[in-house]
C-alpha positions in Angstrom: -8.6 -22.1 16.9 -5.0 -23.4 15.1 -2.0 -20.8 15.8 -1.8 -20.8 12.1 -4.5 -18.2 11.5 -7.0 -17.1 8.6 -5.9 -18.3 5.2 -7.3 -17.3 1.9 -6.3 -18.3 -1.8 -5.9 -16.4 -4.7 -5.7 -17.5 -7.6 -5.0 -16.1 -11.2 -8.0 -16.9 -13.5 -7.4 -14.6 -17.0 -6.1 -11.0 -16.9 -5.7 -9.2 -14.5 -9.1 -11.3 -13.4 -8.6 -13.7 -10.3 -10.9 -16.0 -8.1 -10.5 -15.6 -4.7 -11.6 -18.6 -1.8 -11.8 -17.3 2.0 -11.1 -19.3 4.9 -14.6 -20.1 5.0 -14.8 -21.8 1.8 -16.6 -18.9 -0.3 -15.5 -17.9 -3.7 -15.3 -14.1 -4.8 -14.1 -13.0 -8.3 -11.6 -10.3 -7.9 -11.0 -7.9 -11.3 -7.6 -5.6 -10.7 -8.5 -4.4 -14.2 -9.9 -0.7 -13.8 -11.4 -0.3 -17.2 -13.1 -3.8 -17.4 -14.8 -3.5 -13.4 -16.3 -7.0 -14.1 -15.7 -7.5 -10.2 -15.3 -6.0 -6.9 -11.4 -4.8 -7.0 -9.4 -5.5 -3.6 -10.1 -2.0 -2.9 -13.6 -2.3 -3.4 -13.4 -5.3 -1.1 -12.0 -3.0 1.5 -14.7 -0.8 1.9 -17.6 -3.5 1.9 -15.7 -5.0 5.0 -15.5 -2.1 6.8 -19.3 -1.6 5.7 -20.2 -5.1 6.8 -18.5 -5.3 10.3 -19.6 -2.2 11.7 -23.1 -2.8 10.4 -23.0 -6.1 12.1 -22.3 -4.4 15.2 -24.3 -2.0 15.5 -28.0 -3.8 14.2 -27.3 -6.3 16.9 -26.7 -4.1 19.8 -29.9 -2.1 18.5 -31.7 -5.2 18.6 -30.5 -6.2 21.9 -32.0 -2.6 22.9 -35.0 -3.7 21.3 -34.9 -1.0 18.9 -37.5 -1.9 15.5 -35.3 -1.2 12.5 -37.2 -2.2 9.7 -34.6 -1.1 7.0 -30.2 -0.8 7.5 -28.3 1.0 4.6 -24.2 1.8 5.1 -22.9 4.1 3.1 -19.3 3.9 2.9 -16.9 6.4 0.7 -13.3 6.1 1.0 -10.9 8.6 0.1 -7.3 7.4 -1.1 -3.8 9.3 -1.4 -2.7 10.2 -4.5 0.3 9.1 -4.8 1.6 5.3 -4.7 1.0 3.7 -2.8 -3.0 5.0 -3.3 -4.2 3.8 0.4 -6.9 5.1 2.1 -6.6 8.2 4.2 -10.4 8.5 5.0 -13.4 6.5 4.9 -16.5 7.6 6.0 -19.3 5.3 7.0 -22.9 7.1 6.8 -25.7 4.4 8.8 -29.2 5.0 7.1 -31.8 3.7 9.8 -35.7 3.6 9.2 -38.2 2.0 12.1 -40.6 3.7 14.4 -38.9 5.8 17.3 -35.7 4.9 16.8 -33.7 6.4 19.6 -30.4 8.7 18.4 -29.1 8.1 21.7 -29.1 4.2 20.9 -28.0 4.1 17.4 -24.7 6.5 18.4 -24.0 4.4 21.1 -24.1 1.2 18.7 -22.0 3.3 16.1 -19.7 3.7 19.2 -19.3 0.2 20.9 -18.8 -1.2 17.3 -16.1 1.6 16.4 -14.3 1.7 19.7 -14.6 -2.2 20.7 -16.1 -4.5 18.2 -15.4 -4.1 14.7 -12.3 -5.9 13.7 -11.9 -4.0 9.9 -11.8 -0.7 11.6 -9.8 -1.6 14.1 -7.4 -3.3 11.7 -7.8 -0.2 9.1 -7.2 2.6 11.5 -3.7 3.2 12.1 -3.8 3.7 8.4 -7.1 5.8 7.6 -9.1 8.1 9.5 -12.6 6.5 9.6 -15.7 9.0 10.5 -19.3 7.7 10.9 -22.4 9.6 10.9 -26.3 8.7 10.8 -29.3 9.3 9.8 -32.8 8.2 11.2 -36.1 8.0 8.8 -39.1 7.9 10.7 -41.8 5.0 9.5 
């Protein structure tokens, strides 16, 4: 990997509308207009990465514990300041798991590793936000 780092465009498309291309190559339309909401807003953006990365984390380790999960849902609600600059002060991240016999034990160990170890977003989001995670298991 180059010293250089991850590097993302942005670009300005119409008002307040922009079209965004990550490092990897993949476009996303980005709307910073709150009335129009014809795309994700960069805040919206925020809490779908944090969704994504500790959801990543954790169906793998479940898998590697050979856990069936036949259906993964994240929940994530973020609560901002507010005043300016609105950040966010708490997100909670609610993991929806249905399979046969999932183990509790297994899934808050998962919800653990990924907090404590694997999950880049958080990690990176932290200092900044309190982030609590809960779960829930529906038997099938």
């Amino acid at each position: 990997m180059s010293n250089e780092g991850a590097r993302a465009l942005i670009e300005l498309k119409g008002d307040d509308l922009f079209i965004g291309k990550t490092p990897s190559g993949n476009a996303v339309t980005i709307d910073t207009n709150s009335v129009r909401h014809s795309a994700p807003s960069p805040m919206d953006l925020l809490l779908l990465a944090l969704g994504s990365c500790t959801g990543v984390d954790v169906i793998s380790i479940l898998r590697k514990k050979r856990q069936d999960v036949t259906h993964y849902r994240i929940e994530v609600r973020g609560q901002r300041r507010a005043e300016h600059p609105r950040s966010f002060e708490r997100m909670e991240v609610h993991h929806i798991l249905t399979g046969p016999n999932i183990s509790p034990r297994s899934v808050a160990q998962a919800i653990e590793l990924s907090e404590s170890k694997y999950c880049s977003v958080a990690a990176t989001m932290r200092p900044a936000a309190e982030i609590v995670s809960s779960f829930e298991i529906i038997e099938a």
